[in-house]
ROVO-636617 format. One record per residue (C-alpha): residue number from 1; y, x, z. Coordinates in Angstrom, 1 decimal. Layout:
residues N
PT  NUM  Y  X  Z
...
END
This chain:
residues 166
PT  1  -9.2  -12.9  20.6
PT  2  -7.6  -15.8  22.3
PT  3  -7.0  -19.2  20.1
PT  4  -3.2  -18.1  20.3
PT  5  -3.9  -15.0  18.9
PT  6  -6.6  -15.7  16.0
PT  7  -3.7  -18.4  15.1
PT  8  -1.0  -15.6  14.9
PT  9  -2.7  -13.2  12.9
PT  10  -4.2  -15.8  10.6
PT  11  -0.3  -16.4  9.6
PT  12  -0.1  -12.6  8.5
PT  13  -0.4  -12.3  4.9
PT  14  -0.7  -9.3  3.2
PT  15  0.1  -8.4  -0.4
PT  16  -2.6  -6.4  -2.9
PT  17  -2.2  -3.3  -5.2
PT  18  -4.1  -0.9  -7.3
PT  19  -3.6  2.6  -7.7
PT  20  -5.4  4.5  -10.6
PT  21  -5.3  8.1  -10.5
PT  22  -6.1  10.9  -13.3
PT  23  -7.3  14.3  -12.9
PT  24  -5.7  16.4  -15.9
PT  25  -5.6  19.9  -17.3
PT  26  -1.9  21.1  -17.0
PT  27  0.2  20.9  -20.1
PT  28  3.4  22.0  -18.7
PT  29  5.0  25.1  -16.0
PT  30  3.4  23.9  -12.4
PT  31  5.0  22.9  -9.1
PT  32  6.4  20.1  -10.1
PT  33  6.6  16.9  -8.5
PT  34  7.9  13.1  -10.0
PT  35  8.1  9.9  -9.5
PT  36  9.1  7.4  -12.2
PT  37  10.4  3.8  -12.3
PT  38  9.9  1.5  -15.1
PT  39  13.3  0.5  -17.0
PT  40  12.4  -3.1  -15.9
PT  41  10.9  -5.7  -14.2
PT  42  7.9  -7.3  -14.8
PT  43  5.5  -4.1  -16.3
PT  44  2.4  -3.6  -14.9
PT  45  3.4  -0.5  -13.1
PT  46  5.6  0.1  -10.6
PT  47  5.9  3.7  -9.9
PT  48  3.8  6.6  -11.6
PT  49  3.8  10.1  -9.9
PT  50  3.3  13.7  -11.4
PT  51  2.5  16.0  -8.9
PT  52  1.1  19.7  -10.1
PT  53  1.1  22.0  -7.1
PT  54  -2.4  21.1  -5.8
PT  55  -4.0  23.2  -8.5
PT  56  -3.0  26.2  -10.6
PT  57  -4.7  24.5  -13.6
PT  58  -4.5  20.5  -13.2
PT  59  -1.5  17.4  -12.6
PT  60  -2.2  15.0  -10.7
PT  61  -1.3  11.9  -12.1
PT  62  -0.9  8.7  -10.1
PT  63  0.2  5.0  -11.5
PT  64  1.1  2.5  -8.9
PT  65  0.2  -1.7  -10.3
PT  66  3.6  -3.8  -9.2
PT  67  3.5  -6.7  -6.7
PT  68  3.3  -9.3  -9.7
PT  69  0.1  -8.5  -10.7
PT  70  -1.6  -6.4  -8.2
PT  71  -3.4  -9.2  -6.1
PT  72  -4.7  -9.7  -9.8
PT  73  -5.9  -6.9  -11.1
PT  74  -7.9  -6.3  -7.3
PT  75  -9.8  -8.8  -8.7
PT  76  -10.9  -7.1  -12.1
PT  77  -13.0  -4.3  -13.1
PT  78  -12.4  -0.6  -12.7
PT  79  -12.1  -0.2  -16.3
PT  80  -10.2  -3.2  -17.1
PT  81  -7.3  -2.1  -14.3
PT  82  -7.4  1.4  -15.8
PT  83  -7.2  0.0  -18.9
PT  84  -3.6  -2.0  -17.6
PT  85  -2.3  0.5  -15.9
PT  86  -2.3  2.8  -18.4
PT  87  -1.5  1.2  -21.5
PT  88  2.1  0.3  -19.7
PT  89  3.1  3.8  -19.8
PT  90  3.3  6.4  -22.3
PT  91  0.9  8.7  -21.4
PT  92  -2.2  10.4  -23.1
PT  93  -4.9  10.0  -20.5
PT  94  -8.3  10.6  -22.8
PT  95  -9.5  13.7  -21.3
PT  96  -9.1  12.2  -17.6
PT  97  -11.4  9.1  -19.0
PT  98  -13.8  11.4  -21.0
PT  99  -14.3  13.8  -18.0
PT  100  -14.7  10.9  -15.5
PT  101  -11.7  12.3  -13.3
PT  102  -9.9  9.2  -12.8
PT  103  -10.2  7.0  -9.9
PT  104  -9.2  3.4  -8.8
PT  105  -8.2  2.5  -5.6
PT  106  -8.4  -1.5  -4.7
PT  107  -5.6  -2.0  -2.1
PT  108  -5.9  -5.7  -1.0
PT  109  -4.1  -5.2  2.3
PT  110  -1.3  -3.4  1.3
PT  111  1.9  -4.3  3.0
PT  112  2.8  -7.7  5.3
PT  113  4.5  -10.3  3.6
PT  114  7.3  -11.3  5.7
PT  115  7.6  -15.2  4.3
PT  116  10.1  -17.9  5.1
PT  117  9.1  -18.5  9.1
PT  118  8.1  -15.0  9.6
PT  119  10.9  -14.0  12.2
PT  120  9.9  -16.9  14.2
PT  121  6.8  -15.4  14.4
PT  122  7.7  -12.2  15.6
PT  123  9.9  -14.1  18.1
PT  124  6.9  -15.4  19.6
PT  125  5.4  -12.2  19.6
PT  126  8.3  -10.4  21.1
PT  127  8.9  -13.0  23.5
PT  128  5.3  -12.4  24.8
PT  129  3.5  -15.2  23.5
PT  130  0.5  -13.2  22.2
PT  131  -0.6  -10.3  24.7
PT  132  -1.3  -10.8  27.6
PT  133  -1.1  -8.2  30.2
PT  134  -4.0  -9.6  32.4
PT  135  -6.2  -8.2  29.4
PT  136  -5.0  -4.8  28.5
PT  137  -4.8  -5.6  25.2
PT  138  -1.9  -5.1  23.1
PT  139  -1.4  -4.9  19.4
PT  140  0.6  -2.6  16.9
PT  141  1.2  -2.4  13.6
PT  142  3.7  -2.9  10.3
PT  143  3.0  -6.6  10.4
PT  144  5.4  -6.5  14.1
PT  145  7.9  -3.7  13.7
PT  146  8.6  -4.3  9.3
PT  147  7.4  -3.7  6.4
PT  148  6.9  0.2  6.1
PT  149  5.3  3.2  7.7
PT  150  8.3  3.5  10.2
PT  151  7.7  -0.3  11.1
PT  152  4.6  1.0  12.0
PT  153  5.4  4.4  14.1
PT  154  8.2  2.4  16.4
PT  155  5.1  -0.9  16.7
PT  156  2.6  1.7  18.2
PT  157  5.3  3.2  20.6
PT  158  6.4  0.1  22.2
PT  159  2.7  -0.8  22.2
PT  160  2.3  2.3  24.2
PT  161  4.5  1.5  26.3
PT  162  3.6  -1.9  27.4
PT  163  -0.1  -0.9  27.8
PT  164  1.5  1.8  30.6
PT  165  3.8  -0.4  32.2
PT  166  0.7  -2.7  32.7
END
């Protein structure tokens, strides 16, 4: 990369999350799917999803850490976030823990941080400060086109599209 460019993507931060999910024998009728909010801010968890038409026999059970404390917890044990994550919601998770079907996922580059100066940024970047079309480089991603998988789809277009009108 160019000096311009290592500067531009050094600016990008990104934030961090956990994900801890559990493998359990199914309680209730199947085909069922759920996602469920806390009642306020500043638990542990964000969003926990049930999803039970995978297997005839098993949920699967998936709790999401919030943006408060998920840089955090990357930082800690698998057994220590489980151990978080968990105890915010009320759910029985024993046989996932005895079994060993539970997994953590560490997610320390989770989604751009758009901070105060940001839009100038992309400014810069739209205004074709950072590729270079002498190079055939160009760059995509939800760090350019926002903050979600969409940002990401329209950033590798109009990538696509510069590299072939170059």
């Amino acid at each position: 990369l160019t000096k311009t460019q290592k500067a531009y993507f050094s600016s990008i931060h990104y934030s961090s999350t956990v994900v801890v999910t559990y493998l359990l024998a199914r309680t209730g009728s199947p085909s069922t799917y759920a996602i469920a909010f806390p009642r306020k801010e500043g638990s542990s968890v964000a969003a926990m999803t049930v999803l039970s038409d995978l297997s005839p026999k098993a949920d699967v059970i998936k709790l999401f850490a919030s943006g408060s404390v998920g840089k955090k917890l990357c930082t800690k044990s698998d057994k220590a976030i489980e151990a978080s994550l968990s105890g915010a919601v009320n759910l029985n998770v024993d046989a996932a823990r005895k079994s060993g079907n539970l997994r953590v996922k560490r997610w320390h580059e989770a989604i751009p941080e758009f901070d105060f100066g940001y839009l100038k940024r992309l400014r810069r970047f739209a205004n074709g400060e950072i590729e270079n079309e002498n190079e055939h480089l160009v760059f995509a991603g939800d760090y350019i086109g926002g903050p979600f998988i969409e940002g990401a789809f329209t950033s590798g277009i109009r990538a696509a599209a510069r590299l072939d009108r170059w």
